[in-house]
C-alpha positions in Angstrom: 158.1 34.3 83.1 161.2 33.8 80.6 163.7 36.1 80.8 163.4 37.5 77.3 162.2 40.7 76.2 158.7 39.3 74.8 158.2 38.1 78.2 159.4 41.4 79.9 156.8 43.4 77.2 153.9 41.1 78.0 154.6 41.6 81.8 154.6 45.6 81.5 151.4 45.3 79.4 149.6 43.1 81.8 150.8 45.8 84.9 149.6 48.6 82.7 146.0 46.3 82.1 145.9 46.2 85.7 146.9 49.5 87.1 145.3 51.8 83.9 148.0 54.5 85.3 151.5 54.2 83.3 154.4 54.6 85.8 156.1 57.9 85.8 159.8 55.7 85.9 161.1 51.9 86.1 164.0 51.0 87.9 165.9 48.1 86.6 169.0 46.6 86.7 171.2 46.3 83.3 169.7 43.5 81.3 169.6 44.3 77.9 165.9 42.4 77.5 164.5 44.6 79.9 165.7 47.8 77.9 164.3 46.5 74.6 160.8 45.6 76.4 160.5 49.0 78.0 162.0 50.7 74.6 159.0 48.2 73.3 156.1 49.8 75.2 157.2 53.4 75.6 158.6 54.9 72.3 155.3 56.0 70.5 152.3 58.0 71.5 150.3 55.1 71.3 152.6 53.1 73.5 151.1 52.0 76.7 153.7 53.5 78.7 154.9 56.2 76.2 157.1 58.8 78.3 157.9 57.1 81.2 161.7 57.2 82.6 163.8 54.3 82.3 166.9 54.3 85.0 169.1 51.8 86.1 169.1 50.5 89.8 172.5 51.4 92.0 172.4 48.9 93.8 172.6 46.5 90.8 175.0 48.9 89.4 177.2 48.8 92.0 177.9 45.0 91.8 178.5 45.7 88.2 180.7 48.0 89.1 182.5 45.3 91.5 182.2 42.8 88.6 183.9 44.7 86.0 186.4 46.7 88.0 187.7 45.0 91.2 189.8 42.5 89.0 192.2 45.9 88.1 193.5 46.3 91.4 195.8 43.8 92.6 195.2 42.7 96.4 197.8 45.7 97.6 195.9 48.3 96.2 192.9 48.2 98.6 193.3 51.9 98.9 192.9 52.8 95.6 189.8 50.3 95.6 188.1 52.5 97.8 188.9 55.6 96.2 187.2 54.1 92.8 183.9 53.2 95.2 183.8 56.6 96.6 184.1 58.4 93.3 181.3 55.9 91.8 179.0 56.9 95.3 179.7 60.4 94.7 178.7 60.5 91.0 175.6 58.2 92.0 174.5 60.6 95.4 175.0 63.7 93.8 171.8 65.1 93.3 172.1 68.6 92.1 171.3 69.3 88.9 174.7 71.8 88.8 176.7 68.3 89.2 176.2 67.8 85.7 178.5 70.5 84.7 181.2 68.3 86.7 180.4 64.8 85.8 182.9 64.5 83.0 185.6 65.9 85.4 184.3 63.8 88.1 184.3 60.6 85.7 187.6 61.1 84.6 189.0 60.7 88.2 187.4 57.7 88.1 188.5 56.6 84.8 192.5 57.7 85.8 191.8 55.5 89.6 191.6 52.8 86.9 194.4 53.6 84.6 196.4 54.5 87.5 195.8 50.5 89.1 196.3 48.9 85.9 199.7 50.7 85.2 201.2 49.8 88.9 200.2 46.3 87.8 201.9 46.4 84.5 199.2 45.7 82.1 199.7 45.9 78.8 198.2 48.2 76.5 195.4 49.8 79.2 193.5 51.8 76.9 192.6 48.4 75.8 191.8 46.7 79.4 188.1 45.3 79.4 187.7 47.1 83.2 188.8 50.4 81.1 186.3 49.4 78.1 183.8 48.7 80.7 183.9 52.1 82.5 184.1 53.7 79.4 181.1 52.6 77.6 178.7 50.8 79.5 178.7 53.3 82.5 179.7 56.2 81.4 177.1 56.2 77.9 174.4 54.8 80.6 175.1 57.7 82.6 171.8 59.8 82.7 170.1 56.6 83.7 172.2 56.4 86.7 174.0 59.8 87.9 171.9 61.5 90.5 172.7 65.0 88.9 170.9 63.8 85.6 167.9 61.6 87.6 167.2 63.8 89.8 164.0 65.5 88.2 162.5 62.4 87.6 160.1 62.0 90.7 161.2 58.6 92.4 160.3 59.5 96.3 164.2 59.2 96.5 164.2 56.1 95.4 167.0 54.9 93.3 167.0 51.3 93.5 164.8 47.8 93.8 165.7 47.0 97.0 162.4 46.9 98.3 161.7 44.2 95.5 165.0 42.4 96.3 163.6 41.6 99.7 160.8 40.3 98.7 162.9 38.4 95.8 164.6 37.2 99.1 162.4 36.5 101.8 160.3 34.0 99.0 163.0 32.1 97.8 163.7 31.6 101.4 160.3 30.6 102.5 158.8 29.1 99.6 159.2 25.4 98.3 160.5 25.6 95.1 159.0 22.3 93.8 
């Protein structure tokens, strides 16, 4: 299967020709073709999977969050580091729906952890940074496909991630001959 958003469509179709039953939510991580396939087979009535809840995988999330925000905080600012992780685990864990009424305070903490690292290292314009950008658009306007307090009443069985898939995505690339 390509990686392309035709090839993401025609796999959902063929799930949906096999189960009959529509999922009530996908987990997934970021990539753009996956949101347009979904988007593709869920916006109209007569959409195969009309209604079904698209959210974004944390664990997959997290390493974006690694990706796009570790390279703010020089190698002496390991404390602040962690204080950036716990705030994004907070915002991801919190599960009550009443958190949503704090998110945007909660974000911003996050948002001045990063202004706060770039400053000490003297970067340049850091309204401007690409880790500020980052945090700014991607996650935060993703938010409600992430943030426990706005996933919450989707029914997942508390899941909020593909690690169960990753394994197996693991344990076959490690046992099966790729030729």
């Amino acid at each position: 299967c390509g990686q392309d958003y035709q090839s993401y469509e025609w796999l959902f179709r063929r799930f949906h020709d096999v189960f009959k039953v529509k999922p009530v939510s996908i987990f997934t991580d970021s990539a753009p073709e996956l949101d347009v396939a979904i988007r593709e087979c869920s916006t109209i009535d007569s959409d195969v999977w009309f209604g079904i809840v698209h959210n974004l995988c944390i664990f997959h999330l997290s390493q974006n969050v690694f990706d796009n925000c570790r390279k703010a905080f020089g190698p002496e600012q390991t404390e602040d580091w962690r204080k950036l992780l716990d705030a994004f685990w907070r915002l991801a864990k919190q599960s009550d729906e009443r958190g949503q009424e704090t998110f945007q305070s909660d974000f911003q903490t996050m948002t001045d952890i990063v202004l706060n690292a770039l400053t000490a290292a003297s970067h340049d314009n850091c309204e401007e940074h690409p880790t500020l950008k980052w945090l700014l658009t991607t996650l935060y306007d993703r938010r409600k496909k992430w943030a426990a307090c706005f996933t919450w009443s989707t029914c997942s069985w508390g899941a909020h991630s593909t690690q169960r898939s990753e394994s197996w995505n693991r344990v076959t690339k490690l046992d099966v001959n790729k030729h």
